[in-house]
matplotlib code that plots the C-alpha trace (Angstrom):
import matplotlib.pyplot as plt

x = [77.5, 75.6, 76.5, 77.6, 80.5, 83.9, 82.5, 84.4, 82.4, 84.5, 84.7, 83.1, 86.7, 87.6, 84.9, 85.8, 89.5, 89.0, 86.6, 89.1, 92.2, 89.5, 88.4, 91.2, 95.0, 93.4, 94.1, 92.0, 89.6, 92.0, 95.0, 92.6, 91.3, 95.0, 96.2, 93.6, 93.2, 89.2, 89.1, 87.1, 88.0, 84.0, 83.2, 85.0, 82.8, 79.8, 81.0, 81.4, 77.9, 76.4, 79.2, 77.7, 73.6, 73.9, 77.0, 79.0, 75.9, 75.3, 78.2, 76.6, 73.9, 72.8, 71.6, 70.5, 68.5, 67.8, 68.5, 71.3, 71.7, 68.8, 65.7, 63.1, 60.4, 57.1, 54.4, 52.0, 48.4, 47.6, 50.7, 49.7, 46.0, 47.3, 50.0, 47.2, 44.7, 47.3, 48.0, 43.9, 43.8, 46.9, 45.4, 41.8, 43.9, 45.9, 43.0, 40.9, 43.2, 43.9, 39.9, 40.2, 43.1, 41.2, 37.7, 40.1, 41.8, 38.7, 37.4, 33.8, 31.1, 32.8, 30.0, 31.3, 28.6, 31.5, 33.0, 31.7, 30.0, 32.4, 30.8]
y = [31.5, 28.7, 26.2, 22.6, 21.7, 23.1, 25.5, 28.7, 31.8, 34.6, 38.1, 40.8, 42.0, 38.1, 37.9, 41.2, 40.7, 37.2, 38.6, 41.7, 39.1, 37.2, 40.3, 42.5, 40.1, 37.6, 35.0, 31.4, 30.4, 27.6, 29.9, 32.9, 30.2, 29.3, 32.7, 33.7, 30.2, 29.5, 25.9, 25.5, 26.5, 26.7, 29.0, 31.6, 30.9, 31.3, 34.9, 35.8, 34.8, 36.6, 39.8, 39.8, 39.9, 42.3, 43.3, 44.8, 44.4, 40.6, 40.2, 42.8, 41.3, 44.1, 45.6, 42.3, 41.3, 44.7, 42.4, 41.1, 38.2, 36.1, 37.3, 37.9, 34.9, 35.2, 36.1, 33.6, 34.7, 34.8, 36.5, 38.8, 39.4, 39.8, 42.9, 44.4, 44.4, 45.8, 48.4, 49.0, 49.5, 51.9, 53.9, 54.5, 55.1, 58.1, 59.4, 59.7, 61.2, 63.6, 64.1, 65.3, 67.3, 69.5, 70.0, 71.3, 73.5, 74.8, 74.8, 73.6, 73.1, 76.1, 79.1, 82.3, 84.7, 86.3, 87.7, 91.7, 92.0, 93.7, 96.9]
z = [-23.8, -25.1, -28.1, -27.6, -25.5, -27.2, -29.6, -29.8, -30.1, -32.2, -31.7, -34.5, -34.5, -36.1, -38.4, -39.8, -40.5, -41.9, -44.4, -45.2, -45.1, -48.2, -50.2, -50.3, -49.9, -52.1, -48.9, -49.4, -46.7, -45.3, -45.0, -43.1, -40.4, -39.9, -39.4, -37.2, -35.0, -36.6, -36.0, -38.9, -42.2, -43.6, -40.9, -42.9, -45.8, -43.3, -42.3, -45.7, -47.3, -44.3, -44.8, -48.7, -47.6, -44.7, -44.9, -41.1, -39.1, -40.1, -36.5, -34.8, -32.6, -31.1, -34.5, -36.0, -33.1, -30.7, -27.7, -26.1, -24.1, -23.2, -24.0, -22.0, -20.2, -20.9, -18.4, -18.2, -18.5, -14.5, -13.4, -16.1, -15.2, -11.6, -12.3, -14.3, -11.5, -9.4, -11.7, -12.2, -8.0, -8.1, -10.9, -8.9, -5.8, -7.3, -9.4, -6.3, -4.5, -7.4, -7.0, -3.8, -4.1, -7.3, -5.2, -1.9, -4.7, -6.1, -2.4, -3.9, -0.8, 1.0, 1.4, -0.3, 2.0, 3.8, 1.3, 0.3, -2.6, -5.4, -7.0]

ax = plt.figure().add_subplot(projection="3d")
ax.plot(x, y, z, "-o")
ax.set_aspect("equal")
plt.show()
């Protein structure tokens, strides 16, 4: 988790109910963070200005962002050029050897003079 030193991360579960406790009992923001154990009462103002521009998905990271967790480093550029020349000589290696396999399949160089002419 990252954040400074004591800072409580709260479940979508916590977000949601504070902002239902708000909207439909009528509760104030201070009374919502007490029920629920938010440390700060203006967090709950927070999750609801994000709850009003993008509603249920505003605490749902995964939608929000299409990632979870850290994201991923960056290749730098010679790491990069390297795993694409790899790739390149892995790519000529299986297309010639999908080369050879199509000329033994259509048997081309083989003479066809022992075979008897069809009428």
């Amino acid at each position: 988790m990252s954040g400074k030193k004591g800072m409580r991360h709260y479940t979508q579960a916590t977000k949601l109910e504070a902002i239902r406790l708000y909207i439909e009992e009528g509760k104030r923001q201070a009374d919502i963070a007490k029920q629920l154990g938010i440390q700060d009462a203006t967090r709950v103002k927070i999750w609801l200005r994000k709850y009003r521009q993008e509603g249920e998905k505003a605490f749902d990271r995964k939608a929000r962002t299409g990632l979870i967790g850290r994201p991923p480093k960056k290749e730098n550029q010679a790491a990069y050029i390297a795993r694409l020349e790899m790739e390149n000589a892995l790519l000529k290696k299986f297309h010639a050897e999908l080369r050879k396999m199509e000329l033994a399949q259509r048997n081309i160089g083989s003479s066809n003079d022992t075979e008897e002419p069809t009428q």
